[in-house]
C-alpha positions in Angstrom: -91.5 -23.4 31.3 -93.3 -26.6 32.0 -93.3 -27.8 35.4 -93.6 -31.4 35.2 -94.0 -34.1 38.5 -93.7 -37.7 38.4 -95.3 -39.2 41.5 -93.0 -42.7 41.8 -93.3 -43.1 45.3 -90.8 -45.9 45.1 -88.5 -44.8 42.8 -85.8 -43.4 45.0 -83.0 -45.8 45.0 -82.5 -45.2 41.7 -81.6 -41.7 42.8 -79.9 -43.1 45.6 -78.6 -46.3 45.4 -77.4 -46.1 48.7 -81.4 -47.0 49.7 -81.8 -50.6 49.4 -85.6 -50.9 48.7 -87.5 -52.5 46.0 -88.8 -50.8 43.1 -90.5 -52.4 39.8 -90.9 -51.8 35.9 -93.2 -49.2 36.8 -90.2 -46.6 38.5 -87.7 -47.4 36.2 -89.7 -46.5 33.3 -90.8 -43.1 35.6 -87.2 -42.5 35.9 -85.9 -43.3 32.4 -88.7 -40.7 31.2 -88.0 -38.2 34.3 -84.4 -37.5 33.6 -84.8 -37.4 30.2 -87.3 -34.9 30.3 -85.5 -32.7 32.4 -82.7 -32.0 29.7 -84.9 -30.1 27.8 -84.6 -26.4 28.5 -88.2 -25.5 29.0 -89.1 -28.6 31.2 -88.9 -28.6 35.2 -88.8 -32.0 36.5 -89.8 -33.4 40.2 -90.5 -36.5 41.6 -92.1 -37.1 44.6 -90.8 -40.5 46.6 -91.2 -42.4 49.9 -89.8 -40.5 53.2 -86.8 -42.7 53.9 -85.2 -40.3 56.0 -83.7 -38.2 53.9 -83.8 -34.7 53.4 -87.3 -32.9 52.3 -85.4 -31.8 49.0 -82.6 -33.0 47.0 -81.3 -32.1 43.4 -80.3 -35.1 41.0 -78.9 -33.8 38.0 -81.3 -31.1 36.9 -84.0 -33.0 39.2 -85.6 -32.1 42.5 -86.7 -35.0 44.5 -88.9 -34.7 47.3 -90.2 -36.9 50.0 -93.3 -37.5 50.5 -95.2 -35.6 53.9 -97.2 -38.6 54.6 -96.0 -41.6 53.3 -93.0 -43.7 54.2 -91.9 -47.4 53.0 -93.6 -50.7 55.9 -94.8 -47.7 58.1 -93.7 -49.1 61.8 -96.8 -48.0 64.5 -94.7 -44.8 65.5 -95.0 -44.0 61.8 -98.9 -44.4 62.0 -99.2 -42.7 64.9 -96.9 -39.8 63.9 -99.5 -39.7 61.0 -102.3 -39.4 62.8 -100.2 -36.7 64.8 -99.8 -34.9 61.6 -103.1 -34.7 60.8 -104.6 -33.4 64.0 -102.0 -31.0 64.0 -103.2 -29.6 60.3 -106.8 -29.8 61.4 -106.0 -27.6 63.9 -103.9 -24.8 61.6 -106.5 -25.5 59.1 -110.0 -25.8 60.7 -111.5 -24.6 57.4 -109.9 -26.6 55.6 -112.4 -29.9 54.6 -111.6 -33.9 53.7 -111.7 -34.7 50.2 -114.0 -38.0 50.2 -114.1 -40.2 47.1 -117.3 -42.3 46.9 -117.5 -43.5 50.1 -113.5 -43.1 51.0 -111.9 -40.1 52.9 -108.8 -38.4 52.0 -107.1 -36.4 55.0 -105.4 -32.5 53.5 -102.2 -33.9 54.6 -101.7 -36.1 52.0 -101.5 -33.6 49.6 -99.0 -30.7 51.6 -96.2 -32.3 49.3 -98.5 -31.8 45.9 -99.3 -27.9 47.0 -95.4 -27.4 48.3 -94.1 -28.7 44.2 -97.3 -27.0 43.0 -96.5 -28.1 39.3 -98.6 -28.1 35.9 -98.7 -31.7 35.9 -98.9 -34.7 37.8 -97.7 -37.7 36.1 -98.9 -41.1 38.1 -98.2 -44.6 37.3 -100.8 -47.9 37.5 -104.7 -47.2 38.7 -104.5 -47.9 42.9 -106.2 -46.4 45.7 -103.2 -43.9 45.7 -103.4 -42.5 42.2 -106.9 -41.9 43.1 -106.2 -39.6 46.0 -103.5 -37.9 43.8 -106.9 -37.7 41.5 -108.6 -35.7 43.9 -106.1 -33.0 44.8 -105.6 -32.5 40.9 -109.4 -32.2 40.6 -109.9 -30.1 43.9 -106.9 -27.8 43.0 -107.5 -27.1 38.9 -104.1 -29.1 37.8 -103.7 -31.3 35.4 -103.0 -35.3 35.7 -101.3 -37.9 33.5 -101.7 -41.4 34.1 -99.3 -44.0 33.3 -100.7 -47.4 32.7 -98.4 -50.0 34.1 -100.2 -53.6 32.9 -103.3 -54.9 31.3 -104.8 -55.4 34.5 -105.0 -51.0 34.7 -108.0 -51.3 32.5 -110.0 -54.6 34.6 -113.8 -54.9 34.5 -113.7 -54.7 37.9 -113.8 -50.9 38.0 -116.7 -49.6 37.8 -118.1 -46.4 39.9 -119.5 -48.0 43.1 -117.3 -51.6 43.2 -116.3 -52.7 46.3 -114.0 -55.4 44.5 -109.9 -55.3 45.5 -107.6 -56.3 42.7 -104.3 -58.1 43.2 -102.9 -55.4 44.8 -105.4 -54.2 47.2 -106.4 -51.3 45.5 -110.7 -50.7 45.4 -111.9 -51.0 41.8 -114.0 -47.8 42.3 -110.6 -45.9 43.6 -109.1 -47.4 40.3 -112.1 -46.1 38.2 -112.0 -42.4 39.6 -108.2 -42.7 38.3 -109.0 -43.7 35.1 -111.6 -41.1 34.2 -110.4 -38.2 36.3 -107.0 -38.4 34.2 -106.3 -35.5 31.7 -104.5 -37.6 29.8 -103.7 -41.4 29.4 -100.5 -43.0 28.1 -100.4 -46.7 27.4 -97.7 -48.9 26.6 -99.1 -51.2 24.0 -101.7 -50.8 21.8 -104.0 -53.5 23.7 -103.8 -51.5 26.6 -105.0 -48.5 24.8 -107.9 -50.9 23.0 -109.0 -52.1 26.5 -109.3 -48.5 27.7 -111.0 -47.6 24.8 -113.4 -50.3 24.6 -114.4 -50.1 28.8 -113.9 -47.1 29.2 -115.3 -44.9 26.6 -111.1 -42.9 26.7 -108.9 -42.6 24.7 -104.9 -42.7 25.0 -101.9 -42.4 23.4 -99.2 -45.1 23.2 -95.8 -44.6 24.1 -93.9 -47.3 24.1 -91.6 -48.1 27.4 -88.2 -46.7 27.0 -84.4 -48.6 27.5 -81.1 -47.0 27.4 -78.9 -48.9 25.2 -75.6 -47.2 25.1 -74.4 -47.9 28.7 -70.9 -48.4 28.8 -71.6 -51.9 30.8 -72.4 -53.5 27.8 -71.6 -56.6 27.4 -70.7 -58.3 23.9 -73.6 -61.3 23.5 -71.1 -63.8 22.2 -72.6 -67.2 21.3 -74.9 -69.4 22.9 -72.6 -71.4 24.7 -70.5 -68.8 26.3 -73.8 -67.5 28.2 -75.0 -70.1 30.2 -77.4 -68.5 33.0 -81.4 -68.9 32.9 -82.3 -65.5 34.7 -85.7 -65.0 36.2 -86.4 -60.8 37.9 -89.2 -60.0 39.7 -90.9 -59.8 43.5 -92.1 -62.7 45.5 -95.9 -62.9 44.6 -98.7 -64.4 43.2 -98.6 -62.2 40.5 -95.1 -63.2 39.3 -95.2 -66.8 40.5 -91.3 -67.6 41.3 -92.2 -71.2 42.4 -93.0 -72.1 38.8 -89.1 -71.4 38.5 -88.5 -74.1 41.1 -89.6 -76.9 39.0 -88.2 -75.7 35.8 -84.8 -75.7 37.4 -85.1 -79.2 39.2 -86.1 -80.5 35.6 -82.9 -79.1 34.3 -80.2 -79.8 36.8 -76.9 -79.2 34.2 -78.4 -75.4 33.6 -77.4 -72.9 36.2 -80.7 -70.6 37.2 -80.4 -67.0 38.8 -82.9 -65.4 40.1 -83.3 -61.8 41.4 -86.3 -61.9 43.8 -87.3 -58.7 45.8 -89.1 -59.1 49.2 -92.9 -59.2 48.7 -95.1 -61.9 50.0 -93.2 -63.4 53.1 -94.8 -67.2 52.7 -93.8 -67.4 48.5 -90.3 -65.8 49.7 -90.1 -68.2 52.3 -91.1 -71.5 49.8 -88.6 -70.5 47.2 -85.8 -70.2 49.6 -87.1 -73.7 51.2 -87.8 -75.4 47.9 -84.9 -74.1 45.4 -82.7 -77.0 43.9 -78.5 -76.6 44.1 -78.9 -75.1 40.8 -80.7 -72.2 41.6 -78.9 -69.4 43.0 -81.5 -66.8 44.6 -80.1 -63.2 45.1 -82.1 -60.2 46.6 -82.0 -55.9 46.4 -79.7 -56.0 43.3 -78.7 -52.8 42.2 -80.4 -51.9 39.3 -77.1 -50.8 37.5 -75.7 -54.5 38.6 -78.3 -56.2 36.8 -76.7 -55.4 33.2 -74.2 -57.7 34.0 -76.2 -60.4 35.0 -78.0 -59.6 31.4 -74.9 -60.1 30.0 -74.1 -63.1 30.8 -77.5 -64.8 30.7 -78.8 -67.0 27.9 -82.1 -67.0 28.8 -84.8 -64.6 30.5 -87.5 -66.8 32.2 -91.1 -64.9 33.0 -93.8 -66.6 34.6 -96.3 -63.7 35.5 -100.0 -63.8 35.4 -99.7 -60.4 33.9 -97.2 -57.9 32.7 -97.6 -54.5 31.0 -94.5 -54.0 29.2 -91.5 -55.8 31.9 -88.6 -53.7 32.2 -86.7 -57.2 32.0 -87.9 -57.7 28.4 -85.7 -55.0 27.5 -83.0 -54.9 29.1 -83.0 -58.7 27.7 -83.4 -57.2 24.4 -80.3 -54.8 25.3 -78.2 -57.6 25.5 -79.7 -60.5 23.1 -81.0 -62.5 25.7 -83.9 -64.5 24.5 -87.4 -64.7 26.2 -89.2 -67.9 27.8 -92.2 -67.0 28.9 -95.4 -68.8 30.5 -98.0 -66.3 28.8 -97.0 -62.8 29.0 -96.3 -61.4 25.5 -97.1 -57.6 25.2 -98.8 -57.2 21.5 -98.0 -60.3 20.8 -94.2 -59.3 20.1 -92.3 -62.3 21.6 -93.9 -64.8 19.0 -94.2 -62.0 16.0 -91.1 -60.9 15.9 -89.7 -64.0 16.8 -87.5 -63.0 20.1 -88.1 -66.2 22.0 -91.2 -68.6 23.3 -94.3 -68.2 24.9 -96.2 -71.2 26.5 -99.5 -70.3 26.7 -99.9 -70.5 30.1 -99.0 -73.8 30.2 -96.1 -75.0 32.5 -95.4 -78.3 30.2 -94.6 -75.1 27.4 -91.8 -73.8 29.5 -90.1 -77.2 29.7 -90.5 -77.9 26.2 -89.3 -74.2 25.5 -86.4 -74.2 27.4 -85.7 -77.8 25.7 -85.8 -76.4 22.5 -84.1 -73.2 22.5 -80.7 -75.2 24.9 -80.5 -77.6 22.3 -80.8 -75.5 19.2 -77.7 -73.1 19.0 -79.7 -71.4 15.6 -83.1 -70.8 17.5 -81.0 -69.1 20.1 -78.8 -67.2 17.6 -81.6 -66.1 15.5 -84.2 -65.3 18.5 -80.9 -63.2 20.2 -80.7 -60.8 16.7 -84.7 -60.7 16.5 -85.0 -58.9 20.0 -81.8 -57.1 20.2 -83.4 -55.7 16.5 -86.7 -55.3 18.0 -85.8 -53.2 21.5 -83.8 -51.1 18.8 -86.4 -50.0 16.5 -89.2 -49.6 18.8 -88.1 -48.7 22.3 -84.7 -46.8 22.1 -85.0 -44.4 25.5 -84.0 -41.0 23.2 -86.4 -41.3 20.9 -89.4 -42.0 22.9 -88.3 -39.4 25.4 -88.6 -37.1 22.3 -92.0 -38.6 21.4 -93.5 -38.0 24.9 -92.0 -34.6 25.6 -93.8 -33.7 22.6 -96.6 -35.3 23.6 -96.7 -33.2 27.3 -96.3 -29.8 25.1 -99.0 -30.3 22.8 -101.1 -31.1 26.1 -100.0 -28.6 27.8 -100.5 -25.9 25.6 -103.6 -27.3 23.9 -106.2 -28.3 27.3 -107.5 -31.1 28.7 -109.2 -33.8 26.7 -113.2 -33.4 26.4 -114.3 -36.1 28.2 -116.8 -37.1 31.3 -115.9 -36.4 34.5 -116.4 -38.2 37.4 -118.5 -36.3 39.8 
């Protein structure tokens, strides 16, 4: 029996979707691979999530969920100071019982009651961040094994390096992000750049999995022609790194096309221009349930990305689920998008989405062909059962066969 964890600390309203919090590409892809792991007989799936409230254990399906001891979603003070409680309180029990540092950064014991309480074989994390270095350390102080997850290009930055004191875009300390990196037992990417980046700063290797998609959910929705799906559909969080006011302009340019866009909570000001800014025909809706989305896909004609930097966007395929071509400002994982001819990328240049957007609206047989090309595409190479399959086999081989030889960070 293989007792796998998947630390998703934000995955839980996809257990529950009673929770309204946001969650990104990164959790659904934990989940897709989570549940599907757990129907094979010799797995034993957890996932540890954010303390919401709810009970310290719950079963999913053949999936135990547990919250996490120390961490809950926008801690309020009380929250930090019933930290703070918690930790005096285990100093106490455990007076023999030392800090983990990393570098020059201190890890309290309680952070890692919930790891010792699953106590499983492996200890799956997703994205480099100050947090998947502390679940680093308690796989290195405690003998168990860790697999990270790389969620976007930006896992394998120049900027981590063992003593750097630079913060990416999401806060996380590039030496925190190196410890990750070479602490990991094992590496999964999900495109074969990410796995060359890794490689070529890094000195590790990986292997590539390519992110999974369900595609026989009985929402589906039949993709119809071009003109009977009329919605340009833009998903993501309000941030720099998505940039949702590029969105703005694009719709004011294009007043006769109807734009929806899902935006999660992130960065109050860019939440607050997009509401202030949007033209009539952009409609902006927030905490969409995940499984509410798919009909949204189904009736859109066009998925708009205008991120600095992706890894592989859940939204690409659940676009490619339903036909839904892609406009994108630069984002085109392995160059897919313009190989495979599923849509238009601009380059990063803003004039490119206008021109795209022109193009593909007034061209029924671009839009027809591009819809078949990634509908084809997300088939052949991202179906969820078959790279469930290639990844469970993937964890055996590891499990059974050791850790990789490599350098460890001391």
């Amino acid at each position: 029996m293989s007792r796998i964890c998947f630390v998703a600390l934000y995955a839980y309203p996809l257990f529950n979707p009673a929770i309204s919090h946001i969650f990104g590409g990164a959790e659904v892809r934990a989940w897709f691979f989570g549940v599907g792991l757990s129907k094979f007989p010799n797995n034993e799936v957890s996932f540890i999530v954010l303390n919401h409230g709810q009970p310290q254990v719950e079963h999913y399906g053949l999936i135990k969920v547990y919250r996490h001891s120390h961490y809950r979603p926008s801690p309020s003070f009380n929250g930090r100071l019933m930290g703070r409680v918690q930790d005096l309180l285990y100093r106490l029990q455990h007076p023999f019982t030392p800090s983990l540092r990393i570098n020059h950064f201190e890890v309290t014991p309680t952070k890692f009651i919930i790891y010792e309480k699953v106590n499983a074989d492996l200890y799956c994390t997703f994205g480099v961040s100050n947090f998947s270095a502390e679940l680093a350390a308690f796989c290195k102080r405690h003998n168990k094994r860790l697999a990270l997850f790389s969620s976007n290009d930006d896992d394998f930055s120049l900027d981590y390096y063992p003593d750097s004191r630079r913060k990416n875009a999401y806060g996380s300390i590039g030496s925190l992000c190196y410890y990750t990196i070479m602490q990991a037992d094992l590496i999964v990417t999900q495109t074969q750049r990410q796995s060359e980046l890794l490689e070529k700063r890094f000195g590790r290797t990986s292997v590539t999995v390519f992110s999974p998609i369900e595609l026989t959910s009985t929402e589906k929705i039949d993709s119809g022609l071009a003109e009977e799906r009329h919605v340009a559909l833009w998903v993501g969080k309000s941030d720099r790194i998505k940039q949702p006011e590029i969105v703005l302009d694009l719709a004011a340019l294009f007043p006769d096309i109807p734009f929806v866009m899902i935006l999660n909570r992130s960065d109050p000001e860019i939440h607050a221009e997009v509401l202030r800014r949007k033209p009539e025909n952009l409609q902006v809706i927030e905490n969409v349930d995940f499984r509410d989305v798919e009909n949204l896909f189904g009736h859109a004609f066009l998925l708009v990305n205008t991120s600095v930097f992706e890894g592989f966007p859940n939204t690409f395929l659940q676009a490619g689920k339903y036909g839904v071509p892609i406009l994108s400002l630069q984002v085109d994982p392995d160059g897919f998008i313009e190989s495979h001819q599923c849509g238009i990328v601009a380059k990063g240049d803003p004039a490119g989405l206008i021109d795209g957007l022109r193009r593909i609206k007034s061209h029924p047989d671009l839009w027809h062909n591009c819809s078949e090309n990634i509908k084809r595409y997300v088939f052949n190479y991202h179906e969820l059962n078959s790279k469930v399959i290639q990844l469970n086999q993937i964890l055996w081989e590891f499990l059974r066969h050791g850790v990789e030889n490599r350098s460890r960070v001391p």
